[in-house]
N, CA, C and O atoms as CSV, one atom per row, in Angstrom:
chain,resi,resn,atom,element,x,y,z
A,1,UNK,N,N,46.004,39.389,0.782
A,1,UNK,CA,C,44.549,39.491,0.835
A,1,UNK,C,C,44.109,40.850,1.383
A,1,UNK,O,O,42.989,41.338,1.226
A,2,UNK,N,N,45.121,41.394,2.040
A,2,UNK,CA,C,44.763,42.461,2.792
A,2,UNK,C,C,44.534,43.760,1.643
A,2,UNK,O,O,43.637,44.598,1.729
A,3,UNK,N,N,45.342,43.710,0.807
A,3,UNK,CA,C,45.572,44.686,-0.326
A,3,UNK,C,C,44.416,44.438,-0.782
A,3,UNK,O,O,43.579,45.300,-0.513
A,4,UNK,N,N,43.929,43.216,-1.618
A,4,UNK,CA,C,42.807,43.210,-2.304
A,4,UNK,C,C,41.600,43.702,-1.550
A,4,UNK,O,O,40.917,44.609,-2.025
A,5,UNK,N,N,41.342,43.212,-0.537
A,5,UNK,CA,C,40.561,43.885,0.734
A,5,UNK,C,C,40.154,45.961,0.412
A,5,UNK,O,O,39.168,46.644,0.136
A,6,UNK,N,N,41.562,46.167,0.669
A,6,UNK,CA,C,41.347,47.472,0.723
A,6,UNK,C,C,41.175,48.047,-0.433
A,6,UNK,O,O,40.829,49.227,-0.368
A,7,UNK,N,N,41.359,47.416,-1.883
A,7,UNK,CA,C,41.380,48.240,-3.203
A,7,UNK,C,C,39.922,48.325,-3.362
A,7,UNK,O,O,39.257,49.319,-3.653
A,8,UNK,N,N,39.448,46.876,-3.075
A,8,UNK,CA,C,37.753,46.750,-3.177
A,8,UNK,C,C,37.328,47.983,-2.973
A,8,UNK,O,O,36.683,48.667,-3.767
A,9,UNK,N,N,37.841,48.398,-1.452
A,9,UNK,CA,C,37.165,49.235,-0.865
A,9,UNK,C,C,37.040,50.567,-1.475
A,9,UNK,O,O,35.961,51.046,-1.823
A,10,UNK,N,N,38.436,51.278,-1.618
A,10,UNK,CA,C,38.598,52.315,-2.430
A,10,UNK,C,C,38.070,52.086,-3.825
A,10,UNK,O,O,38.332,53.027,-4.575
A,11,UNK,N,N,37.295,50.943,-4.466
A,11,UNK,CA,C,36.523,51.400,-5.189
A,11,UNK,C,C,35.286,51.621,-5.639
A,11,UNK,O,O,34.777,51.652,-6.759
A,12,UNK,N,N,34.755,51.824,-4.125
A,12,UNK,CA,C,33.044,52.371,-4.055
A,12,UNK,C,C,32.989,53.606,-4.285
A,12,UNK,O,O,33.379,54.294,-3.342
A,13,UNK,N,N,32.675,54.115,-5.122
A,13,UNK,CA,C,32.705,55.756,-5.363
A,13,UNK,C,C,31.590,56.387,-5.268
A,13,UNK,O,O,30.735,56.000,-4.472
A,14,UNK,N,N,31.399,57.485,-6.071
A,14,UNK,CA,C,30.426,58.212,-6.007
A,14,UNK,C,C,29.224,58.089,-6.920
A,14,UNK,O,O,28.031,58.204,-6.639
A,15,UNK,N,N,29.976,57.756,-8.405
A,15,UNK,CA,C,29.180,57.191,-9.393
A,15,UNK,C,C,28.923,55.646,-9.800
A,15,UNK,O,O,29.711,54.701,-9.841
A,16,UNK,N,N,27.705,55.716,-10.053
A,16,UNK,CA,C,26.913,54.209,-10.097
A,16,UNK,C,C,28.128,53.476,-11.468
A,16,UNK,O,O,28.707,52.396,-11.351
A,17,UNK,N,N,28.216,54.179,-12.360
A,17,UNK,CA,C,28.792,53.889,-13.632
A,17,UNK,C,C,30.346,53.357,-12.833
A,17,UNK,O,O,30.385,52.151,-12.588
A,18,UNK,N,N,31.340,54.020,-12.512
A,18,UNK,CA,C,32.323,53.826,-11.896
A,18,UNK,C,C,32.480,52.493,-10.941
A,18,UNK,O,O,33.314,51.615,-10.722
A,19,UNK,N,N,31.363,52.824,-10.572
A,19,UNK,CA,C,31.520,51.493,-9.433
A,19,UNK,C,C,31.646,50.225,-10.036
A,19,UNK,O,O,32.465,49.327,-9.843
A,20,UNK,N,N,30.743,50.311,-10.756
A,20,UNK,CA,C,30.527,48.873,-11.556
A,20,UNK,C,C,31.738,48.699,-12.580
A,20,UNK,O,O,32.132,47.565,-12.852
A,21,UNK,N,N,32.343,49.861,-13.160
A,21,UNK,CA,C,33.880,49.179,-14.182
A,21,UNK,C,C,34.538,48.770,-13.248
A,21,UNK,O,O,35.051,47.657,-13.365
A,22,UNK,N,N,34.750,49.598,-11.922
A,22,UNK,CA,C,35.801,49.494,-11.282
A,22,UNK,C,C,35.498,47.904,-10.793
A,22,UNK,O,O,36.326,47.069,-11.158
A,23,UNK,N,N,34.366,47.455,-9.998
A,23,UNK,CA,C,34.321,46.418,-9.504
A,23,UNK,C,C,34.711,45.016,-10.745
A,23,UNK,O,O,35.508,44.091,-10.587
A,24,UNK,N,N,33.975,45.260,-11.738
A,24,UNK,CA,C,34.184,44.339,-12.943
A,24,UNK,C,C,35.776,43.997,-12.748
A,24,UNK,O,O,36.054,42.856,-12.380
A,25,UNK,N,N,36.760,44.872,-12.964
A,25,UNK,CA,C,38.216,45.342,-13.539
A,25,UNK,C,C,38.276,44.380,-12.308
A,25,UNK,O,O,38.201,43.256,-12.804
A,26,UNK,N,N,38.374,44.258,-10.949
A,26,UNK,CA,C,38.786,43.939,-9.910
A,26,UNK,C,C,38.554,42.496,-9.902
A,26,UNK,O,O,39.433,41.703,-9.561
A,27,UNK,N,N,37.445,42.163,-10.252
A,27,UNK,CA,C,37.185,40.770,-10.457
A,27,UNK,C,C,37.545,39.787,-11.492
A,27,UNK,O,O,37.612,38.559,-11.454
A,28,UNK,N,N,37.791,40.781,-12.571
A,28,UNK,CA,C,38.385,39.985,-13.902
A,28,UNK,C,C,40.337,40.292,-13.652
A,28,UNK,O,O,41.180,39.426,-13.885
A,29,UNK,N,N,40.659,41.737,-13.136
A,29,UNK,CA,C,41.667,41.573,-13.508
A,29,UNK,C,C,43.094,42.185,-12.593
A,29,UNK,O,O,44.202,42.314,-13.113
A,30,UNK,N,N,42.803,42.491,-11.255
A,30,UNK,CA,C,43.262,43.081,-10.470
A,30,UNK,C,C,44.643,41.660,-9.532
A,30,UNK,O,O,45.785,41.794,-9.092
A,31,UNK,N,N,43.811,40.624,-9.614
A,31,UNK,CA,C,44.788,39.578,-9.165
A,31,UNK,C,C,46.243,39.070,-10.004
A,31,UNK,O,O,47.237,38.409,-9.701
A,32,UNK,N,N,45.655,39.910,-11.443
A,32,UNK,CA,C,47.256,39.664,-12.707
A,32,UNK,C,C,47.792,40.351,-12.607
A,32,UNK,O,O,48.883,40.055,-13.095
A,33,UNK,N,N,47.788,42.005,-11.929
A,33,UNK,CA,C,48.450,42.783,-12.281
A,33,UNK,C,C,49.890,42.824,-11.602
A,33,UNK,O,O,50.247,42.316,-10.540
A,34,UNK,N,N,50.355,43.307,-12.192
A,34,UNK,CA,C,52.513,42.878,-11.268
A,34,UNK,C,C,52.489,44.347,-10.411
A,34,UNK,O,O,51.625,45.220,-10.329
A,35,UNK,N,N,53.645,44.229,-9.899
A,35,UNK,CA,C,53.525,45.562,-9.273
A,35,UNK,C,C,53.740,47.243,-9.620
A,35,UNK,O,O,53.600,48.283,-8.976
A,36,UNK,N,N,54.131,46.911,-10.914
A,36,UNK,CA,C,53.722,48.602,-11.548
A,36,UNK,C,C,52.435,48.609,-11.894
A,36,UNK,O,O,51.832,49.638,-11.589
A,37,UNK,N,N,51.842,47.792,-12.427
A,37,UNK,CA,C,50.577,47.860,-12.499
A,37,UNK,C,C,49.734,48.224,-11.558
A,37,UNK,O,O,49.096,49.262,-11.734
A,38,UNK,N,N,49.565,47.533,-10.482
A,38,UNK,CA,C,49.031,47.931,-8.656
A,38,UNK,C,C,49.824,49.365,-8.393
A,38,UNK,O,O,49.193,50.256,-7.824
A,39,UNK,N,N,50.785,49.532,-8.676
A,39,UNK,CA,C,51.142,51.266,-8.428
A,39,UNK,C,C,50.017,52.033,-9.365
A,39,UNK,O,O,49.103,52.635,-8.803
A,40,UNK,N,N,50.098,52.000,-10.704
A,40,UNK,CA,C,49.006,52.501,-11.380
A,40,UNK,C,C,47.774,52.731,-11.392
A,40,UNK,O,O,47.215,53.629,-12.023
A,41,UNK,N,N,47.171,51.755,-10.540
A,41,UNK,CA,C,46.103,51.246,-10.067
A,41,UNK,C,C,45.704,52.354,-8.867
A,41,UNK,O,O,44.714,53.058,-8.668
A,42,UNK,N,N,46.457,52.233,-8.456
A,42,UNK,CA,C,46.515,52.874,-6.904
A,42,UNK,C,C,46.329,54.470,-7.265
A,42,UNK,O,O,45.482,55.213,-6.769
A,43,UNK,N,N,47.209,54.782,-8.136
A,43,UNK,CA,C,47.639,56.255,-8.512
A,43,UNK,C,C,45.936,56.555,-9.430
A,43,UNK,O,O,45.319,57.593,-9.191
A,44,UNK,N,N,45.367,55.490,-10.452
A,44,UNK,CA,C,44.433,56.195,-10.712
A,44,UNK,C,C,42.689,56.001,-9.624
A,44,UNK,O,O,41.553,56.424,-9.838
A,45,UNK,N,N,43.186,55.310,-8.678
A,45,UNK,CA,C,42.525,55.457,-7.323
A,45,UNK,C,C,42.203,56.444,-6.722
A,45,UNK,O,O,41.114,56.539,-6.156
A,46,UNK,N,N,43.230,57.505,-6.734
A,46,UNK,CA,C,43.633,58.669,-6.447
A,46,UNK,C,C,43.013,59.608,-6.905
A,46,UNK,O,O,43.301,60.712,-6.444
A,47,UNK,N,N,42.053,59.536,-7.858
A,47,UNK,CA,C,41.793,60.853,-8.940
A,47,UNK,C,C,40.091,60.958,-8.817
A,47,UNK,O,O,39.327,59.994,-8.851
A,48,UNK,N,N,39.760,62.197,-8.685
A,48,UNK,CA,C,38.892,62.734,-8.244
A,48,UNK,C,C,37.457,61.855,-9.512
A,48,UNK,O,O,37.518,62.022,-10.730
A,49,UNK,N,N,36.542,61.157,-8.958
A,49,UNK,CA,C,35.646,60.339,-9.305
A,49,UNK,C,C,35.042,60.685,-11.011
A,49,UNK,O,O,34.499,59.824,-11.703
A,50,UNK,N,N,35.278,62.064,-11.435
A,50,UNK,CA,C,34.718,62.734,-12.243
A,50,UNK,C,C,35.905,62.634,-13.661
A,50,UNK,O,O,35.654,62.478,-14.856
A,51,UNK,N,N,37.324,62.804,-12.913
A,51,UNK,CA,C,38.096,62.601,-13.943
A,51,UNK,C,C,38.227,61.156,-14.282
A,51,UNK,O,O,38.374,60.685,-15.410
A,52,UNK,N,N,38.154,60.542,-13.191
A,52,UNK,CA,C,38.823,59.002,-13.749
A,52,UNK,C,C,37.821,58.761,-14.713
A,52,UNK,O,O,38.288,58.535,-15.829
A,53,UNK,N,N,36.362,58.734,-14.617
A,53,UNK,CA,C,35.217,58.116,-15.623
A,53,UNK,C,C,36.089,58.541,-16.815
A,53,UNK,O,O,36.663,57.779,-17.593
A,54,UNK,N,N,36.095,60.612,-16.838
A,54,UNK,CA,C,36.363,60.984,-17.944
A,54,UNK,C,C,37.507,60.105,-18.949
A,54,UNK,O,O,37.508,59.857,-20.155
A,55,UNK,N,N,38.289,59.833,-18.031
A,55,UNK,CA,C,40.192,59.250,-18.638
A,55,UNK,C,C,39.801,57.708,-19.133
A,55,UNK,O,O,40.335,57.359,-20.186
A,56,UNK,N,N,38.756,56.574,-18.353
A,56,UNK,CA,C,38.012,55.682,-18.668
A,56,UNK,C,C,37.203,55.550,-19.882
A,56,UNK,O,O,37.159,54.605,-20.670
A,57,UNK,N,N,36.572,56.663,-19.895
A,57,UNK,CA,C,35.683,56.829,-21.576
A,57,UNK,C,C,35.668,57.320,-22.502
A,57,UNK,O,O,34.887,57.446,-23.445
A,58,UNK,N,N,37.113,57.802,-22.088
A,58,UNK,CA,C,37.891,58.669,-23.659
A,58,UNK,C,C,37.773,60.303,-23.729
A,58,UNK,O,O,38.184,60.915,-24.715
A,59,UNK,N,N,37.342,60.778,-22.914
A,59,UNK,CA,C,36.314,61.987,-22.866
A,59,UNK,C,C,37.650,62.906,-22.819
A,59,UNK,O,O,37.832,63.925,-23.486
A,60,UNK,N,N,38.621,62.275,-21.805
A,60,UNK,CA,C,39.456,63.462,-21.654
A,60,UNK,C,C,41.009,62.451,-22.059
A,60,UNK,O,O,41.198,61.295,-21.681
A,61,UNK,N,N,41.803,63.149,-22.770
A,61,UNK,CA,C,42.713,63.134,-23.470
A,61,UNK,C,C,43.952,62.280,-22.404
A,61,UNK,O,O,44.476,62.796,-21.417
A,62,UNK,N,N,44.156,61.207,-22.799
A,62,UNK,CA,C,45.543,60.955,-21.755
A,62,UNK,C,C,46.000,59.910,-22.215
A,62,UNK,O,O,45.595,59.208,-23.141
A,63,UNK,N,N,47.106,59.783,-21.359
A,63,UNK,CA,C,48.215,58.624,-22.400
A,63,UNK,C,C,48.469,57.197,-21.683
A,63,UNK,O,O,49.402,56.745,-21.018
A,64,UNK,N,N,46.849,56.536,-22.242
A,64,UNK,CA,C,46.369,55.385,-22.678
A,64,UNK,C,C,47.528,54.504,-23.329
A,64,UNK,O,O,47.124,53.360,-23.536
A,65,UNK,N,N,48.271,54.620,-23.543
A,65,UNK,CA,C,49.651,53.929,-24.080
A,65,UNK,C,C,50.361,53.857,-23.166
A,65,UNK,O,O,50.843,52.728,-23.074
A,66,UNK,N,N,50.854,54.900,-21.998
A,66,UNK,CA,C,51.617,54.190,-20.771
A,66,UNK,C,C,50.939,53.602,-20.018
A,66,UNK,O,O,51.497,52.782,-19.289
A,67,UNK,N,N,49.391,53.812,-19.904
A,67,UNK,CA,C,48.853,53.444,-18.582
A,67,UNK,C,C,48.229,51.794,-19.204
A,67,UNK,O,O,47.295,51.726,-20.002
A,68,UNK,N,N,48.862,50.728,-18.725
A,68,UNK,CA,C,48.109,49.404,-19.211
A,68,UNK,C,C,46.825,49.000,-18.500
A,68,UNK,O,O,46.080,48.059,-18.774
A,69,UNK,N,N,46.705,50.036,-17.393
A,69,UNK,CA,C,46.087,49.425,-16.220
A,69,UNK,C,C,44.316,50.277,-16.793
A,69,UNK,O,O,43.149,50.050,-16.476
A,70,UNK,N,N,44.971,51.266,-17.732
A,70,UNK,CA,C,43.852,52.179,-17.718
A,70,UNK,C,C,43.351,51.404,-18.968
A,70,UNK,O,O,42.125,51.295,-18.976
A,71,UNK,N,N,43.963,50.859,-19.989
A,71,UNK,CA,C,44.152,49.967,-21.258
A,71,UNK,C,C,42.614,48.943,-21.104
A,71,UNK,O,O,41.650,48.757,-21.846
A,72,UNK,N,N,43.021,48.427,-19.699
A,72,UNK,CA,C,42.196,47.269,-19.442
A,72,UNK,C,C,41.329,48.220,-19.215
A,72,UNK,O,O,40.725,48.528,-20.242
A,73,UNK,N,N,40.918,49.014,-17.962
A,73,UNK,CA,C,39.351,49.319,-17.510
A,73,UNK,C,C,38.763,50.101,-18.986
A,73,UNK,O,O,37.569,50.157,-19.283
A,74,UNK,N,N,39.716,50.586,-19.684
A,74,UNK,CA,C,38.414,50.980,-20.839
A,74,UNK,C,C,37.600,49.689,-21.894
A,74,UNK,O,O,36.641,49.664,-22.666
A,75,UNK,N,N,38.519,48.809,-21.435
A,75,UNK,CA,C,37.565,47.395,-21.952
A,75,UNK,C,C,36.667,47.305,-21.309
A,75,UNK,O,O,35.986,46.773,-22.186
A,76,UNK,N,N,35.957,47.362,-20.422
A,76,UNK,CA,C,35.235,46.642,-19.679
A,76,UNK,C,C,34.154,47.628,-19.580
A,76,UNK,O,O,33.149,47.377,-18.914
């Protein structure tokens, strides 16, 4: 619980848009993920508020085929 606790947290950001995939993703789908997935998760946690949207909405080029975790938040 503690993990879920803190991912919540790390995902209040800067942008209104962000907040809300990120929170969606967390509520629909953060409790399935195994643990490479939660590494992934974590790692695109990590990325400066401006790129992740970008990597989220297609804008900027990346490989959407390894990342499953990124697979899901562009659904949502």
């Amino acid at each position: 619980m503690k993990n879920l606790e803190r991912a919540r947290w790390r995902c209040r950001r800067g942008l209104l848009e962000l907040d809300i995939v990120l929170q969606r993703f967390m509520d629909e789908h953060y409790t399935k993920l195994n643990e490479a997935e939660l590494r992934q998760f974590e790692t695109l946690l990590g990325l400066p508020d401006n790129d992740l949207w970008d990597m989220i909405t297609l804008k900027e080029a990346g490989s959407a085929d390894s990342h499953p975790v990124l697979r899901l938040l562009q659904t949502i």
